[in-house]
DRENKOL-966595 format. One record per residue: residue in one letter; x negated, y negated, z of N, C-alpha, C in turn. Coordinates in steps of 0.2 Angstrom, whole numbers. Atoms other than C-alpha are relative to their C-alpha. Last residue first. Layout:
<nodes>
  kolvo   n_c1   n_c2   n_c3  ca_c1  ca_c2  ca_c3   c_c1   c_c2   c_c3
      A      X      Y      Z      X      Y      Z      X      Y      Z
...
</nodes>
This chain:
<nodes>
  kolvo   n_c1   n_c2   n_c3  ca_c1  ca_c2  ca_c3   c_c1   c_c2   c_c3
      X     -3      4     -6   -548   -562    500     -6     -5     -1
      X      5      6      3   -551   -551    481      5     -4      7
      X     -4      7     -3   -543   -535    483     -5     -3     -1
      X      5      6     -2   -546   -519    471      5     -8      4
      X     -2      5     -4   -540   -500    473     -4     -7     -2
      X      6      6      0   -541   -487    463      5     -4      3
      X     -2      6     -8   -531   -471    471     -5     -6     -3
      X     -6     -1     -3   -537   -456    457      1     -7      7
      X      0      7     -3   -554   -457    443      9      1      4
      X     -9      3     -2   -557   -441    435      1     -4      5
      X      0     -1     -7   -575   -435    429      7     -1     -2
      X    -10     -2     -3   -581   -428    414     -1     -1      5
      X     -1      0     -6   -599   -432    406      7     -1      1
      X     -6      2     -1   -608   -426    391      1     -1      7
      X     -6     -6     -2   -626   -423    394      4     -4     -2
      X      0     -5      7   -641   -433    383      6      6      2
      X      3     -7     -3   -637   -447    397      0      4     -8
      X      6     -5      5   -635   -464    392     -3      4      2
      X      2     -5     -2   -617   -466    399     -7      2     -6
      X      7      0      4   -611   -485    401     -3      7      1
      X      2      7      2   -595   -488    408     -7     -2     -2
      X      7     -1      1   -591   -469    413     -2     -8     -6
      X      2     -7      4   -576   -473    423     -7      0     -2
      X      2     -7     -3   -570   -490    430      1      5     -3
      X      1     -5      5   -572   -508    423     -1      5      5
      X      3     -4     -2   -567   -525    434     -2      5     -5
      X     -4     -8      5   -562   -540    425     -6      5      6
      X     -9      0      1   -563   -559    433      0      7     -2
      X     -2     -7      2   -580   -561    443      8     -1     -1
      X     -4     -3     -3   -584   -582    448      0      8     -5
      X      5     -5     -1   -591   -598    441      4      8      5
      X      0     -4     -7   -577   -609    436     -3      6      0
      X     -4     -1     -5   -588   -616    427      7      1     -2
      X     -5      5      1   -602   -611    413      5      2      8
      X     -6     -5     -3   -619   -603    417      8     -7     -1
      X     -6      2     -4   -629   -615    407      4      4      2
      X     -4     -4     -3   -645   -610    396      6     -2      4
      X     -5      5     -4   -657   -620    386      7      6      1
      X     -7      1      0   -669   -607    379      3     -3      7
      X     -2      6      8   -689   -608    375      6     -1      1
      X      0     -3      6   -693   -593    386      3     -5     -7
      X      5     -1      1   -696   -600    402     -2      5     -7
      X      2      6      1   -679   -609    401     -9      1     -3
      X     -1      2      4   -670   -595    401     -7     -5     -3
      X      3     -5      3   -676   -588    417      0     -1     -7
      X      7     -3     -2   -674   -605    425     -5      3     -4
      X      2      6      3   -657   -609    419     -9      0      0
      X     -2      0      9   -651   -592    422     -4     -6     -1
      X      4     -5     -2   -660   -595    443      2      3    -10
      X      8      5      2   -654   -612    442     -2      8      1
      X      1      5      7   -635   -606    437     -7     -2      1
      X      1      6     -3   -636   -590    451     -1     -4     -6
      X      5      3      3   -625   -574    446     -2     -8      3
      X     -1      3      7   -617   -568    460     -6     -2     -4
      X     -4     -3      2   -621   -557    474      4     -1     -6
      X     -1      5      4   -639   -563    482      7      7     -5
      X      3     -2      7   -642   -550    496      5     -5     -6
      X      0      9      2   -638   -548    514     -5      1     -8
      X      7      6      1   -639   -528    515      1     -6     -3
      X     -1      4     -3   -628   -513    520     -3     -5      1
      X      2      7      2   -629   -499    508      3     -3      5
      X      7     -3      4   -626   -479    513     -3     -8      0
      X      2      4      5   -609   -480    522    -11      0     -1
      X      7      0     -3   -601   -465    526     -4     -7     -4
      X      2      4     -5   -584   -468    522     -5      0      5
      X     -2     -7     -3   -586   -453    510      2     -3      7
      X      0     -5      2   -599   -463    501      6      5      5
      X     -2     -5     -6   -599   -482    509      3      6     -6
      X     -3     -7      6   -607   -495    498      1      7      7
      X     -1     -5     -3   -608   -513    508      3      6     -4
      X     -1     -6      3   -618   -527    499      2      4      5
      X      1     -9     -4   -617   -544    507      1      3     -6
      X     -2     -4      4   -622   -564    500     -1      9      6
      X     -1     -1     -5   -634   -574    508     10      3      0
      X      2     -4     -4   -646   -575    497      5      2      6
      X      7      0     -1   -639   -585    483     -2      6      6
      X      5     -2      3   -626   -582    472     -8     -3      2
      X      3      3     -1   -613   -578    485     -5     -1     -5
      X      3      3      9   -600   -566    484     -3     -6      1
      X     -3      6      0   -596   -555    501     -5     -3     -7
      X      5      3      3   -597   -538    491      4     -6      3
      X      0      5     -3   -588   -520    498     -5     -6     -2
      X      6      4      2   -588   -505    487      3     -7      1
      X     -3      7     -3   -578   -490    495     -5     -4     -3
      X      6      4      1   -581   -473    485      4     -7      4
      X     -1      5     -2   -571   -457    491     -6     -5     -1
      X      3      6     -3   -576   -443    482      4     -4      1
      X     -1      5     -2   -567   -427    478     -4     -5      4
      X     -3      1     -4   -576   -412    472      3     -6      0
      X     -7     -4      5   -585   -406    455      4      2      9
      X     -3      1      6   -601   -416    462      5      6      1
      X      0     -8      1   -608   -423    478      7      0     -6
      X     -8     -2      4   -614   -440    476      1      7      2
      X     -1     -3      7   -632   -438    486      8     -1     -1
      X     -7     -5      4   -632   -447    502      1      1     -7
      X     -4     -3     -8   -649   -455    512      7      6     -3
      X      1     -5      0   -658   -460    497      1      5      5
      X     -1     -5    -10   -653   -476    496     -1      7     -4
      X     -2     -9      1   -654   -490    480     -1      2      8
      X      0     -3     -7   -652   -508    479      0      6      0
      X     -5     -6     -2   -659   -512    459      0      0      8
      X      2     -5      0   -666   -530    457      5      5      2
      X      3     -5     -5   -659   -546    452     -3      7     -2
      X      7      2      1   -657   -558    435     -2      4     10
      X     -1      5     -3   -637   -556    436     -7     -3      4
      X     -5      3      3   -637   -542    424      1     -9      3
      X      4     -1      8   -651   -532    431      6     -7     -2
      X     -1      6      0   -641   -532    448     -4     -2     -5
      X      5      2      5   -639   -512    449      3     -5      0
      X     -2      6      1   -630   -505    466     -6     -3     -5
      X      4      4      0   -636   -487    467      3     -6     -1
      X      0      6      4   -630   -469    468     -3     -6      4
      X      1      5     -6   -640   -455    471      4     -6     -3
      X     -8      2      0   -634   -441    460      0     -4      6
      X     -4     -4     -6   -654   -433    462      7     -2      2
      X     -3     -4      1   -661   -437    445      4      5      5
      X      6     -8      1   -664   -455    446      3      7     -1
      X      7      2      0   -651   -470    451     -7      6      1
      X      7     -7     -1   -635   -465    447     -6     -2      0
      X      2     -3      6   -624   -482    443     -4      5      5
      X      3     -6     -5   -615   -495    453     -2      2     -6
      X     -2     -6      2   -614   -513    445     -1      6      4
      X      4     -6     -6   -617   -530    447      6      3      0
      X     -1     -5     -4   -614   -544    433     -3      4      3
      X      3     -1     -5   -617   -555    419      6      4      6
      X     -4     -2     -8   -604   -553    406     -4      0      6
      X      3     -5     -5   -620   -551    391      5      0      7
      X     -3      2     -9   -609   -565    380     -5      6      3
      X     -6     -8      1   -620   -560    361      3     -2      8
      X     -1     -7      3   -632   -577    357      8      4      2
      X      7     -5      1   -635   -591    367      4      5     -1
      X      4      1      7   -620   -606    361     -8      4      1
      X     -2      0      7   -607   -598    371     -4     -2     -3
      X      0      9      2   -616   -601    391      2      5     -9
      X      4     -1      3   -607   -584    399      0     -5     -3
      X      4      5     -3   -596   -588    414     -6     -1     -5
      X     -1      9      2   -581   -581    405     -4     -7      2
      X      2      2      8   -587   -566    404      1     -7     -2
      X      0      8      1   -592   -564    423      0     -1     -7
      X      3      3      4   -591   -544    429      2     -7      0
      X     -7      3     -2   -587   -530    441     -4     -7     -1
      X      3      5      2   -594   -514    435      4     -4      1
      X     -3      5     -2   -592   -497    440     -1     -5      0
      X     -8     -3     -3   -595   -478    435      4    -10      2
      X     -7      4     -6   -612   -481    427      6     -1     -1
      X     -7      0      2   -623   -468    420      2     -2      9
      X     -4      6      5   -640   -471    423      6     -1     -2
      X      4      7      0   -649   -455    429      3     -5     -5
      X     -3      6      2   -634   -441    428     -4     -7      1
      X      3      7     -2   -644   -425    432      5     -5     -3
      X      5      3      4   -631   -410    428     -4     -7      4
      X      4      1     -4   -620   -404    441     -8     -3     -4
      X      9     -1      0   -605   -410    433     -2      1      5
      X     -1     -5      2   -585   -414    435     -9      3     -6
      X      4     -1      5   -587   -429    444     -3      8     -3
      X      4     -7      1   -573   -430    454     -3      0     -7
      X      1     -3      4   -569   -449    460     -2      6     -1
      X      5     -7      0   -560   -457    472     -1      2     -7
      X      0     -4      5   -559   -476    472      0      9      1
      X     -4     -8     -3   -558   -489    483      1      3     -6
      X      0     -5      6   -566   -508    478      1      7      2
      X      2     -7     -2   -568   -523    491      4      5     -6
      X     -3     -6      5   -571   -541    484     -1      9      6
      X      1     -4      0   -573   -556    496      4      5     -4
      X     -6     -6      0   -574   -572    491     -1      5      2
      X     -2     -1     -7   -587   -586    497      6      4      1
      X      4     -1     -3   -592   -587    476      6     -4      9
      X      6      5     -1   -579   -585    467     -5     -1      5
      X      5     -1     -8   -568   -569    464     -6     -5      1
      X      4      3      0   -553   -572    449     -5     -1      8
      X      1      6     -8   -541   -563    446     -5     -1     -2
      X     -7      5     -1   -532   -558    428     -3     -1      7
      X      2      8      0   -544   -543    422      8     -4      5
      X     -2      4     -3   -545   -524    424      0     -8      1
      X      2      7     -1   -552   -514    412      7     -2      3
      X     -4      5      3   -554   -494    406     -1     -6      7
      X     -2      2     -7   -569   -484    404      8     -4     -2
      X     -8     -2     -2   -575   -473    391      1     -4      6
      X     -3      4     -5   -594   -478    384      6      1      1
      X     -8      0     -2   -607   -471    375      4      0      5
      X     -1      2     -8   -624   -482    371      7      5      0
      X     -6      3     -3   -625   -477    350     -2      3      9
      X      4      7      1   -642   -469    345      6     -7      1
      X      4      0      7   -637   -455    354     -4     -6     -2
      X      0      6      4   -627   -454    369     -6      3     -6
      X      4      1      1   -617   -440    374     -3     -3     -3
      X      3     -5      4   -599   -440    375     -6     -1      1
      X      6      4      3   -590   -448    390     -7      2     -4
      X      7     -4      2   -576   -439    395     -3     -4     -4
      X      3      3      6   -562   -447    405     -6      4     -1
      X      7     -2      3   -548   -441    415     -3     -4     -5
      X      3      0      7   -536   -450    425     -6      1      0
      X      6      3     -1   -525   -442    441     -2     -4     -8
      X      3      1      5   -509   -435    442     -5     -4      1
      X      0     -5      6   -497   -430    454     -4      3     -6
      X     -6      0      5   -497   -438    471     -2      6     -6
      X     -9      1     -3   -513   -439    479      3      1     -4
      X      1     -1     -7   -531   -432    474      6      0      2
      X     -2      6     -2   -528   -425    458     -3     -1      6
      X      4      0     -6   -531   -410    447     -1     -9     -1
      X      6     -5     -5   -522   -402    436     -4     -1      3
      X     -5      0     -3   -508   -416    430     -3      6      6
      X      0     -7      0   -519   -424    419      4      0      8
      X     -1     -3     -6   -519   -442    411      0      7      1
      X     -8     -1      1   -529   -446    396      1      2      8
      X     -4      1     -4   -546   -451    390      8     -1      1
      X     -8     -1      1   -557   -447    377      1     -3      7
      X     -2     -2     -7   -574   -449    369      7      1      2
      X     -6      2     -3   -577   -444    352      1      0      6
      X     -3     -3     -2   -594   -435    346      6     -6      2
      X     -2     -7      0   -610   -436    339      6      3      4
      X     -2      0      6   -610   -454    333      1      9      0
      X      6     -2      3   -607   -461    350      0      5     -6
      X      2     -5      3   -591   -468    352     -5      2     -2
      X      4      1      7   -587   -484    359     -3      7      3
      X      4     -7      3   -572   -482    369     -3     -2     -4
      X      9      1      5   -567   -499    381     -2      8      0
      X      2     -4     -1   -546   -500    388     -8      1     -6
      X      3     -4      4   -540   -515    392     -3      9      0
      X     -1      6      7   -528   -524    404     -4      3     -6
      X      9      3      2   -525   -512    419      2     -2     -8
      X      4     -8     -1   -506   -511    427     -8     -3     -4
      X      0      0     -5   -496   -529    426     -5      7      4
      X      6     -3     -3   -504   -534    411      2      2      8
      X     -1      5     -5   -486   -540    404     -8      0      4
      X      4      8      3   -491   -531    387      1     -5      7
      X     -6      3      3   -490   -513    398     -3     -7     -1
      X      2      7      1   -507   -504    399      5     -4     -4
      X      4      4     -3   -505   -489    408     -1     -8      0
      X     -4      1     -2   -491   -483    398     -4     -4      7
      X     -1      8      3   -503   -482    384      5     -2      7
      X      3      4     -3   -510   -466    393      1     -7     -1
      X      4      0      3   -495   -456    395     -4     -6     -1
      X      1     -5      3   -482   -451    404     -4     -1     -5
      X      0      2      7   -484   -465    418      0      7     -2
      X     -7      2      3   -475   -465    436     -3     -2     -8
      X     -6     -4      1   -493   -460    443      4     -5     -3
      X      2     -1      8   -512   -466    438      9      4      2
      X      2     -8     -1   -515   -470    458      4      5     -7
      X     -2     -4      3   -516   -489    456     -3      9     -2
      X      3     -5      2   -521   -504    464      4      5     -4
      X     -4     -5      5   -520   -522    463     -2      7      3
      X     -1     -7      0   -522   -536    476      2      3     -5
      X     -2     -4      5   -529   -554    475      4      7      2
      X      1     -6     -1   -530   -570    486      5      8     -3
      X     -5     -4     -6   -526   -584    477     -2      7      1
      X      3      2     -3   -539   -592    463      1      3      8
      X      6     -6      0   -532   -584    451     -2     -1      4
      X     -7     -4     -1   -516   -597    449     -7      5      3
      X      2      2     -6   -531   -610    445      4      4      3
      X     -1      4     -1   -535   -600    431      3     -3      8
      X     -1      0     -6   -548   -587    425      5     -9      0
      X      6      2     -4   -549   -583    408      5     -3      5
      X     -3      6     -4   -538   -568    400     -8     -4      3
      X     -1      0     -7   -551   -556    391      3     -6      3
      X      3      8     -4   -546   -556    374      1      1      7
      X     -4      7      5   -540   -536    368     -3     -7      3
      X     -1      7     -3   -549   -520    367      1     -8     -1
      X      0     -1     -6   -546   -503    360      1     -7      6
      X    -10     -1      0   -549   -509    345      1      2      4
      X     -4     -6      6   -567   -512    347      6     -2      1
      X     -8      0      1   -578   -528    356      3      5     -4
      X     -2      0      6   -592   -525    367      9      0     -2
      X     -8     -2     -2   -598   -533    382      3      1    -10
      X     -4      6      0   -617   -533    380      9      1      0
      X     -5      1     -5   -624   -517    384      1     -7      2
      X     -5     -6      1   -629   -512    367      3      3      8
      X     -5      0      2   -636   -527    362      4      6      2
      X     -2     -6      4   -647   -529    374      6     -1     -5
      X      1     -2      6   -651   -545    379      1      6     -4
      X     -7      5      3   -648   -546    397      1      1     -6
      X    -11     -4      0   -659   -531    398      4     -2     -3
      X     -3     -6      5   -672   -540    389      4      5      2
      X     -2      2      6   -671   -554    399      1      4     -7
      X     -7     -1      0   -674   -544    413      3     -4     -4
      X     -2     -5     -2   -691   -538    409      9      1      0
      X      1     -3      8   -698   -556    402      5      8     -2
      X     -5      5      3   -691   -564    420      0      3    -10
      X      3      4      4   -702   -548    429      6     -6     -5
      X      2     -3      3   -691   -540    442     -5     -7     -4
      X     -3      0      6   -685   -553    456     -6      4     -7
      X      0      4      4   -692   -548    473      1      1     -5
      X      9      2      3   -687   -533    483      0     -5     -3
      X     -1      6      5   -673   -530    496     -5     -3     -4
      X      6      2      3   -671   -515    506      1     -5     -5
</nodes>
């Protein structure tokens, strides 16, 4: 299903948020921009093994994942590390726990940059996860796959436009969320997540920023989402929305997704949340 574009008032305060703008901590380093080397068809993956701990993830060549993003809520410290207790394949998985938010947004993921996915690309995304909860989880998001470098510098805080998966309500439904890139939420109510197992997630995206664009979300290679649907941010649809608020706006080029983010990448739940993340996979063809 496909609904028209929320209110322009409505998603401009998303975009606006300060506290899911791309933030900056120690943790995280400059995001490479896109060049024309990036252009070529991508592949990475990784199944969190041949490292003994977690900085070994993130060697200075960026050959493995490029950042890692922990903001802290003020009641608690998040974490993340490998573990050896519970995996899919091989040996070892990685764990993250995402404290409860507050009056801080809390956030554990780690990042992947260095491709580049423009529009008529296709992105597919593999992952299992064990979401070690039965808690409701409305809004906590697992996956993000973003544009920093397309954001216009002279408005405000970068916002990364982008689309995302996330928990849509109280029954562990997930949902592909376009807030970010002046769209609406895709949701289904066909397959609940199921918790404190292994998930398979596949997330399919031909890239287009207008209508003619795909979503494919498959739960368990079942797939749940499959619907034509605008997939990049659009420059007259930002230019637009801006516009009708008094601000001069410009999606800058080369238009396109470079950094992915997986784990708990936004957790405004009043629960803590523990999952473990095993077999990621991303290609860009």
């Amino acid at each position: 299903m496909l609904s028209t574009l929320r209110p322009v008032r409505t998603l401009l305060f998303i975009l606006l948020l300060p506290t899911f703008a791309c933030d900056s901590n120690d943790d995280e380093a400059p995001l490479p921009q896109p060049s024309p080397e990036a252009y070529e068809p991508y592949f990475f993956s990784d199944g969190f093994e041949s490292a003994a701990r977690v900085e070994d993830l993130f060697p200075a060549d960026g050959s493995r994942w490029t950042n890692l993003q922990r903001v802290n809520p003020n009641g608690g410290e998040n974490e993340v590390e490998l573990r050896t207790d519970r995996f899919r394949e091989g040996r070892q998985s990685l764990r993250i726990l995402a404290q409860a938010a507050d009056e801080v947004l809390s956030k554990m993921d780690i990042e992947k940059a260095g491709f580049f996915a423009p529009a008529g690309s296709r992105v597919k995304i593999e992952a299992d996860f064990y979401l070690q909860t039965e808690d409701p989880v409305p809004n906590l998001f697992l996956l993000d796959l973003e544009c920093c470098s397309c954001w216009d510098p002279s408005v405000g805080e970068n916002q990364c436009p982008g689309i995302r998966l996330k928990f849509n309500g109280e029954n562990h439904f997930l949902a592909v969320e376009r807030g970010k890139i002046l769209g609406n939420t895709i949701g289904q109510t066909e397959v609940p997540f199921p918790t404190r197992e292994w998930v398979r997630l596949r997330w399919e995206l031909d890239l287009s920023p207008t209508g003619d664009g795909r979503l494919v979300l498959a739960i368990n290679d079942r797939e749940v989402i499959n619907q034509a649907t605008r997939t990049l941010p659009s420059s007259e649809a930002f230019r637009e929305a801006f516009a009708q608020e008094g601000i001069d706006f410009e999606l800058q080029s080369p238009l396109g997704y470079e950094r992915v983010q997986v784990g708990a990448t936004a957790n405004p739940t009043p629960h803590p949340v523990e999952l473990y993340i095993d077999n990621f996979s991303l290609r860009v063809e």
